[in-house]
C-alpha positions as CSV (number, residue, x, y, z in Angstrom):
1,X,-1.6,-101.0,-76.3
2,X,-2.3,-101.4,-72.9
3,X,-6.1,-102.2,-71.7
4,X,-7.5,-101.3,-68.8
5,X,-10.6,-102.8,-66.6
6,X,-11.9,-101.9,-63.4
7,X,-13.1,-105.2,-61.5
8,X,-15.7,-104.4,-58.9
9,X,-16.2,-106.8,-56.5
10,X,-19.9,-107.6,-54.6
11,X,-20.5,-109.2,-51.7
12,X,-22.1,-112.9,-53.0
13,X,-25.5,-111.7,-50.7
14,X,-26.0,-108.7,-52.4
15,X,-29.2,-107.9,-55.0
16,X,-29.5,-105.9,-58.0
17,X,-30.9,-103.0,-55.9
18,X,-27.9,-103.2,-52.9
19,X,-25.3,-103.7,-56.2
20,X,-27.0,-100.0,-57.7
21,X,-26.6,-98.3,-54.8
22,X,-23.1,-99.9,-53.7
23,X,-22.0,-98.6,-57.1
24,X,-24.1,-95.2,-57.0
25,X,-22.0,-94.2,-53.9
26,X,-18.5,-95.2,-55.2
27,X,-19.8,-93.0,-58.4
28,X,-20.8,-90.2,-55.5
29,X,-17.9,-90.9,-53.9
30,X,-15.5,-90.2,-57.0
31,X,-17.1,-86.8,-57.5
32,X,-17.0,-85.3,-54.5
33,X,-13.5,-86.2,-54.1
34,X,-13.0,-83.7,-57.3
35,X,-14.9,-81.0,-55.8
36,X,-18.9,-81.7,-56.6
37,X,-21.5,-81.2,-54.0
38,X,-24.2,-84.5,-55.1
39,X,-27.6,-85.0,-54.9
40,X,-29.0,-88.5,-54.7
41,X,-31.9,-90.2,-56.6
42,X,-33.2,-87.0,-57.4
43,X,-36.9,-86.9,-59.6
44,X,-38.3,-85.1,-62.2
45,X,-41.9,-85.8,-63.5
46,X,-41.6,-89.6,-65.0
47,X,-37.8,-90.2,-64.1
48,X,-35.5,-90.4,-61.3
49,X,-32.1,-89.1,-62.3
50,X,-29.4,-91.5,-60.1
51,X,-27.2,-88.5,-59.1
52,X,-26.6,-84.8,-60.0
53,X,-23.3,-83.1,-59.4
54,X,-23.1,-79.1,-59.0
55,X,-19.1,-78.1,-58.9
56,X,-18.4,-76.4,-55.7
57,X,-15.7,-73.9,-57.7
58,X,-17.3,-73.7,-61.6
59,X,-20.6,-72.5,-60.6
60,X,-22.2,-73.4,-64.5
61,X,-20.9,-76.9,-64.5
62,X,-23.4,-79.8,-63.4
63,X,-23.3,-83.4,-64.7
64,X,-26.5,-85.7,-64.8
65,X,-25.3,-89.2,-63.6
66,X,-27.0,-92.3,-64.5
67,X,-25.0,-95.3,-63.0
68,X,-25.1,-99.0,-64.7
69,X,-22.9,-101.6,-63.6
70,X,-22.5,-103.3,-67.1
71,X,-19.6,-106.4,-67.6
72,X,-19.0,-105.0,-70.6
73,X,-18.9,-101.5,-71.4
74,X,-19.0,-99.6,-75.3
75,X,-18.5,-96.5,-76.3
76,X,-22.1,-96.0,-76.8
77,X,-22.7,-95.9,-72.9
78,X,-20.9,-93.2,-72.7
79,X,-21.9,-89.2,-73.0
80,X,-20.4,-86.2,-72.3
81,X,-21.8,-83.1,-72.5
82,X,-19.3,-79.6,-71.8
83,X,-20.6,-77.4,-69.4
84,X,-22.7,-73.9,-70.7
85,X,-20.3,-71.0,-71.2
């Protein structure tokens, strides 16, 4: 078997904050390439949600998108939720 590991690479200058939000818009960036119009940083009452997508073509489909940089990544990190019929 074959793994597989995306290697991002920061400039040596950059904080945590200018690493979240380098890696926030490469997340944006994927999404709307597939069609979703994004909203940034968006906030509800006691939480900020990084970015929502809304599918330009599937009117019912949104995805909630929290974005962490993590060297390691499990299975755990991961959610996905099918859109409502």
């Amino acid at each position: 078997m074959i793994k597989k590991k995306v290697v991002i690479l920061y400039d040596e200058q950059f904080d945590n904050l200018k690493k979240g939000e380098f890696f926030e818009g490469l997340i944006s960036d994927i999404f709307y390439s597939q069609r979703y119009h994004i909203s940034e940083r968006v906030n509800f009452t006691g939480m900020e949600i990084d970015l929502i997508a809304n599918h330009k073509d599937r009117i019912n489909e949104k995805i909630y998108i929290e974005c962490k940089a993590r060297d390691n990544l499990s299975s755990t990190c991961l959610l996905y939720t099918s859109p409502s019929p």
